[in-house]
N, C-alpha and C positions, 0 to 999 in steps of 0.2 A: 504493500500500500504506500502511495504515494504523501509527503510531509502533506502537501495542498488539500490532499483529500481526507484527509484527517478531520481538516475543520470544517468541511460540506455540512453538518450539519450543526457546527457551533453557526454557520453562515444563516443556515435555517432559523434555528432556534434564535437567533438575534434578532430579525426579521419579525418572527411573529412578536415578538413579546412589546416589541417599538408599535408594532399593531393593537395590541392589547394596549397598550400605553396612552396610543392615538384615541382609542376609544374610549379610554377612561376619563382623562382630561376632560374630553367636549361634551361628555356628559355627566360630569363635574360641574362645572362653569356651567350646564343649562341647568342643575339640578340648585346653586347656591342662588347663579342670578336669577331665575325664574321661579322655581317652586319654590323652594325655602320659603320666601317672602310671603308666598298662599297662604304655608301650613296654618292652620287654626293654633296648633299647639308646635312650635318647631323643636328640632331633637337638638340636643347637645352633641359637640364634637364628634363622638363617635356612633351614635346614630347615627347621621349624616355619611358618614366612613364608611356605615353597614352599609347601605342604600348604594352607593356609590360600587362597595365592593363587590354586591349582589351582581348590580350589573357587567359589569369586569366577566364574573365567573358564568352570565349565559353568554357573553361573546365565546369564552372560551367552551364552552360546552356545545353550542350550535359552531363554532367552527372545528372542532374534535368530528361533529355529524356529518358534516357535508367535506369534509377535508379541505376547509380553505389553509389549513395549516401547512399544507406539504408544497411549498411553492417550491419549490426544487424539481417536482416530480409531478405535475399534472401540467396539463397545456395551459397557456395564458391564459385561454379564454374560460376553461374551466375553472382557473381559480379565481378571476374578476367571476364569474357568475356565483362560485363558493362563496366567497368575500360577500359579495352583496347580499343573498340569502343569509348567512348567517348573521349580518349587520340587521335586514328588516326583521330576524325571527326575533335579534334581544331586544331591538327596540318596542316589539309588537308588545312581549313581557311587561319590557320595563315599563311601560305607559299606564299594565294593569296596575304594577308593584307602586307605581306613583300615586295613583287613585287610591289603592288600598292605606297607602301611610297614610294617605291628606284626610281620609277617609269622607272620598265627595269626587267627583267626576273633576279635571283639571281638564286645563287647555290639550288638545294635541298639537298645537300648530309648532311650541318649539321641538317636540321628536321627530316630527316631518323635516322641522329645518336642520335639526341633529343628521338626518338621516341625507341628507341632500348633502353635509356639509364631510358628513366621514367619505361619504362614495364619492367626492371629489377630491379628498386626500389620497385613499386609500388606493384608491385605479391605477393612479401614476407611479405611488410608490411600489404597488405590487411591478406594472412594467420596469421600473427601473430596479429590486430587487432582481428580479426573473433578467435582465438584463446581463446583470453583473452576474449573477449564478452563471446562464450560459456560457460566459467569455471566459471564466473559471476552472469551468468543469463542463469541457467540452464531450462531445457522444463517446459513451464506452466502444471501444471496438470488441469485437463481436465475431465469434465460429459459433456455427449451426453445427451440431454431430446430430445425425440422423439414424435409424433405423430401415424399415422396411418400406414406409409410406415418402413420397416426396415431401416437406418440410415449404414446398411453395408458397404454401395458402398460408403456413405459421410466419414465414418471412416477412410476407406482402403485409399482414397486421405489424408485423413490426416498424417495418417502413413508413408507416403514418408516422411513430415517432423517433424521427431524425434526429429531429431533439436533444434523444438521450442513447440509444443505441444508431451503430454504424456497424453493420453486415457484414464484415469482412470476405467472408468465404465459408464455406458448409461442406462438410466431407461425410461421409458414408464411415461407423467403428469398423464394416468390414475390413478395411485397409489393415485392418492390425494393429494393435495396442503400439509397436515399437516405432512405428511410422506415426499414428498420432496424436501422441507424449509432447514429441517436439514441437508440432503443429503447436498445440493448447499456450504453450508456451507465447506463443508469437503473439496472444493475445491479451485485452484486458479481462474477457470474458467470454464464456462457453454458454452455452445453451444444448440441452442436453433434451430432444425431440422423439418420444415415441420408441424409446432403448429398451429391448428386450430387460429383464431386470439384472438379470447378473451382470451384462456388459456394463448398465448404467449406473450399478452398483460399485463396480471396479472405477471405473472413470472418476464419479463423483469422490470416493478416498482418495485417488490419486488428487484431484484437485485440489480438495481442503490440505492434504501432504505439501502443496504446492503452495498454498495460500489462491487459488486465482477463483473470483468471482464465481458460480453458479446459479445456471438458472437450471429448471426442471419442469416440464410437461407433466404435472401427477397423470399418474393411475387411477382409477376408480380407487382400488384397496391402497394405495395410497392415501387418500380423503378419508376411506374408514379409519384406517389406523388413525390419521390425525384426530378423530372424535372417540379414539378410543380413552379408558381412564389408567391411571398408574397403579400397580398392586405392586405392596411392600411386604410379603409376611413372609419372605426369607431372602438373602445376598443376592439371588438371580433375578433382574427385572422382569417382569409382565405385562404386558398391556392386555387389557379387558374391550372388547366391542360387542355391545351388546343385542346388538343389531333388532331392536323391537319399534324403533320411530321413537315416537316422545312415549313417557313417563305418564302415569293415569293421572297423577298429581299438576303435570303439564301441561295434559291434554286438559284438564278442568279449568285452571287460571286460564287457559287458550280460549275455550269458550267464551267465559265470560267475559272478557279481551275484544271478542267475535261480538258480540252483543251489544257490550255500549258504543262502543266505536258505530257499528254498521246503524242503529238507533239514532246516535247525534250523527250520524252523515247524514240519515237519510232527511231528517228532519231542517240541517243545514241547507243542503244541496235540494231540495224538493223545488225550490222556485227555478233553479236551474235546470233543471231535470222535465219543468214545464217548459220551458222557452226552447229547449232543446226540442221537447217533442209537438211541439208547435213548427217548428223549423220544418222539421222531417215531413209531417202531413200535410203544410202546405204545399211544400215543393212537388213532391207528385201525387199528393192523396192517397197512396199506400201506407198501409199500418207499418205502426211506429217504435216496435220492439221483432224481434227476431228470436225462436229458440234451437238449440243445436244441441244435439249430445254431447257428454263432455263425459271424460274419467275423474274420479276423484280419489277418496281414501281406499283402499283397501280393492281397487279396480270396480266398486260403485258407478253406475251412470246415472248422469243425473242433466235439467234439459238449464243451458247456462242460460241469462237472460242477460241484450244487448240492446243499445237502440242499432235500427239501422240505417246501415251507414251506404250500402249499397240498392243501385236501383231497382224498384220492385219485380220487374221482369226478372233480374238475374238473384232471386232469394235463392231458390231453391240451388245454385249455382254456387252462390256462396258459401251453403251448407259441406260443398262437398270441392273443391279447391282456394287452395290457399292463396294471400293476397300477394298480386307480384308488384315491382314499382309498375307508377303512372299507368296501375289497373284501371281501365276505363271505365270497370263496374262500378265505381266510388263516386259516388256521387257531389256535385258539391257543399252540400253539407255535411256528407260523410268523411270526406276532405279534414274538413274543420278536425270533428270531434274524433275524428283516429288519431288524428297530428297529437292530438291535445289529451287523449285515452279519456275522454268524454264520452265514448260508448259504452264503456264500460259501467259508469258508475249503476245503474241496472242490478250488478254482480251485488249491492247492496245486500238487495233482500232474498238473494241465494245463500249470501254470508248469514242472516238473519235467520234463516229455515234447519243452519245450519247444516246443507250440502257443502259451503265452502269457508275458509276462514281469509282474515283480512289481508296473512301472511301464508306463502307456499307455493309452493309449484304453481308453475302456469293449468293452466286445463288445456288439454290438450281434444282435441277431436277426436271422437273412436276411432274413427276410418286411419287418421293420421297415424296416433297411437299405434295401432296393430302395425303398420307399415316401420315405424320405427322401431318397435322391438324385434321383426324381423331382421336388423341392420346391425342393433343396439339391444341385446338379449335384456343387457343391466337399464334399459330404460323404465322399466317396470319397476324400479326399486325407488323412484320418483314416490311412487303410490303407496307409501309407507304413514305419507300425512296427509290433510286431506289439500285439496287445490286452492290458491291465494289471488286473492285480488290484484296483488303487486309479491313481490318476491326475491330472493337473491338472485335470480337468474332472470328477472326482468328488471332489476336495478344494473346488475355489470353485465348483463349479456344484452342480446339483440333481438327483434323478432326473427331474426335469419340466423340465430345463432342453432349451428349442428347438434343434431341431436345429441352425441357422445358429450358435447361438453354442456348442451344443458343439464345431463348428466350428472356430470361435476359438479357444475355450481349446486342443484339442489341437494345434493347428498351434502356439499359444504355446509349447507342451512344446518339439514334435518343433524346432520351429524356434530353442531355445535351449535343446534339451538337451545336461546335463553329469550326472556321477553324483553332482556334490553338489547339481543339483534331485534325484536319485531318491532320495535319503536323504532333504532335504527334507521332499520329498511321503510319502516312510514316515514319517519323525516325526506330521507332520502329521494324517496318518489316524487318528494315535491321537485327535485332539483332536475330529475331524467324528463318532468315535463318539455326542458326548455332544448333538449335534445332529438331533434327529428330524428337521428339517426336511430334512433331506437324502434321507431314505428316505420321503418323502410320495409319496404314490400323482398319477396326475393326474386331474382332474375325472370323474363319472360320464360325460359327454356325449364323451369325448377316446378315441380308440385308440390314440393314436402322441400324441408331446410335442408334435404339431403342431398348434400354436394357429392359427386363422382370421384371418386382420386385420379389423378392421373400418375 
């Protein structure tokens, strides 16, 4: 390891806390100049302090959520969008927390202008941190070792970030361990794609031997073990995987989780959820909900409820292929609310009946389903909780993401779920709104996410 890179992330870590700093000040100075002066009864020195520190600690908890923290490692744009979510979620708080001290409804207008005046600090400074980061701590270079499948399609996602990795070259372990040892060498970092396990097993010791960077493509039983637990009751380690989904005890708090959440949505979003299906029936006077069989817990079907988004001639069409880009069945309302996962919110009072919970795998379509565990035997192992509104695999993955690694990510859920991922992953969702890439259709030539290898 390089002296330089030693302090990547004292660079980091100085970065946010001058953030946290930024934030605390200007809502300081609005809290003395402005409320104070309100309060009926005002606090002593360190009441004032508390209020002040409160705030401090949801900037830092909403940016822990959405990872406005990690400016080293997420694209500009994503961290100006983190930065700002997490700026509107403490100020949204802090406005109650203000109310609640004064105890009496206060002005908004100075958090409004708090809120205009930090996102006009904070933008530039984030570019100009992210600025000097880059010129620092220029793209790791980079060997692809491969396996059996070609490693194209893992490359081509790397290539979006330039960034931070630079591709060097990708070689095949057949060539022999003695041939490339020296290779690994020549680089800052290995990536290690789809390796039989013994080979990737050898390789990877050599490189920690080595000191040099790794990355790794899990395995399915790789992700189990990682949610498996530790057992101590003699010198030999063990890991335990227990492989039953959630805990009866966490299937309970998950219900109830399921219920008030899907209750105050529904009860939230119902004027929207009018205006939406108002949209819908005007534009061609076809009905204004959709249903389709869906898998859930335990390989359950159950009929998912959607508005819809496509034209009424092509329902039935719908039912049974999946959405490609700039599919002309999409209406343009249906435009809108796919962009926006505004069709969705329906899945409310499926959450409600308790077919679905708020958090979990996507629901999948039977037709699709069976087609994918023909590909993807472990696809069925999804079906261990029941199907989510939103989820870890519609937070970082894609709607075209392959089946094998929606795979992955949901066994990552089920296999280290707590209810502070399900909160998590619902903050989270707010932020993949502003990401069309998520709701991109797949190729005209595609039925199902499942890409060909070549």
């Amino acid at each position: 390891m390089s002296r330089r890179e030693q302090y990547k992330h004292l660079l980091n870590g100085t970065a946010n806390w001058i953030l946290y700093a930024i934030h605390t000040v200007i809502f300081g100075y609005i809290w003395y100049q402005i409320y104070v002066p309100e309060l009926k009864d005002p606090f002593w020195n360190r009441g004032n302090w508390a209020v002040i520190g409160m705030y401090t600690l949801f900037v830092f908890f909403f940016s822990r959520i959405f990872g406005a923290y990690r400016i080293g490692y997420m694209r500009i744009v994503d961290i100006c969008t983190a930065q700002l979510l997490a700026t509107f979620c403490a100020n949204f708080i802090a406005y109650f927390q203000v109310c609640m001290v004064a105890n009496d409804y206060m002005q908004v207008t100075p958090i409004l202008a708090m809120m205009a005046i930090e996102a006009a600090i904070i933008v530039p400074f984030v570019y100009m941190v992210r600025y000097i980061y880059v010129r620092l701590y220029p793209p790791r270079t980079m060997i692809v070792v491969y396996g059996r499948y070609s490693p194209d399609a893992l490359i081509a996602k790397i290539n979006t970030r330039k960034d931070k990795y630079h591709i060097c070259a990708s070689e095949s372990y057949e060539i022999g361990y003695e041939r490339l040892y020296p290779m690994l060498r020549e680089y800052n970092s290995v990536l290690l794609c789809d390796l039989p396990s013994q080979a990737r097993n050898q390789i990877m010791k050599y490189c920690y031997q080595e000191g040099i960077r790794t990355y790794v493509t899990p395995k399915i039983s790789d992700l189990l073990l990682r949610g498996a637990e530790d057992i101590h009751l003699f010198d030999t380690p063990l890991l335990v995987s227990r492989n039953q989904g959630l805990t009866v005890d966490q299937r309970f708090f998950k219900r109830i989780e399921d219920i008030v959440i899907s209750l105050l949505g529904i009860i939230l979003v119902s004027p929207l959820m009018l205006v939406i299906a108002a949209a819908i029936k005007l534009y061609d006077g076809g009905p204004v909900f959709y249903k389709q069989k869906r898998y859930t817990r335990d390989e359950k079907i159950f009929d998912i409820l959607k508005f819809r988004s496509m034209s009424v001639h092509e329902e039935s069409f719908e039912k049974t292929e999946i959405t490609k880009k700039e599919d002309a069945r999409v209406t343009p309302v249906g435009k809108i609310i796919r962009r926006t996962h505004l069709d969705e919110l329906p899945q409310l009072f499926n959450i409600l009946k308790g077919e679905m919970s708020v958090v979990g795998p996507r629901a999948e379509w039977v037709n699709t389903t069976e087609r994918y565990i023909e590909q993807v035997p472990e696809f069925i192992f999804r079906l261990k909780v029941k199907a989510g509104l939103t989820g870890y695999a519609q937070v970082y993955g894609k709607y075209t993401t392959t089946p094998y690694d929606k795979v992955k990510l949901d066994i990552t859920y089920i296999q280290n779920y707590s209810l502070w991922l399900d909160i998590k992953l619902i903050l989270l969702t707010v932020k993949i709104l502003f990401d069309g890439e998520k709701t991109e259709g797949v190729d005209g030539g595609q039925k199902t996410a499942i890409r060909e290898e070549k």
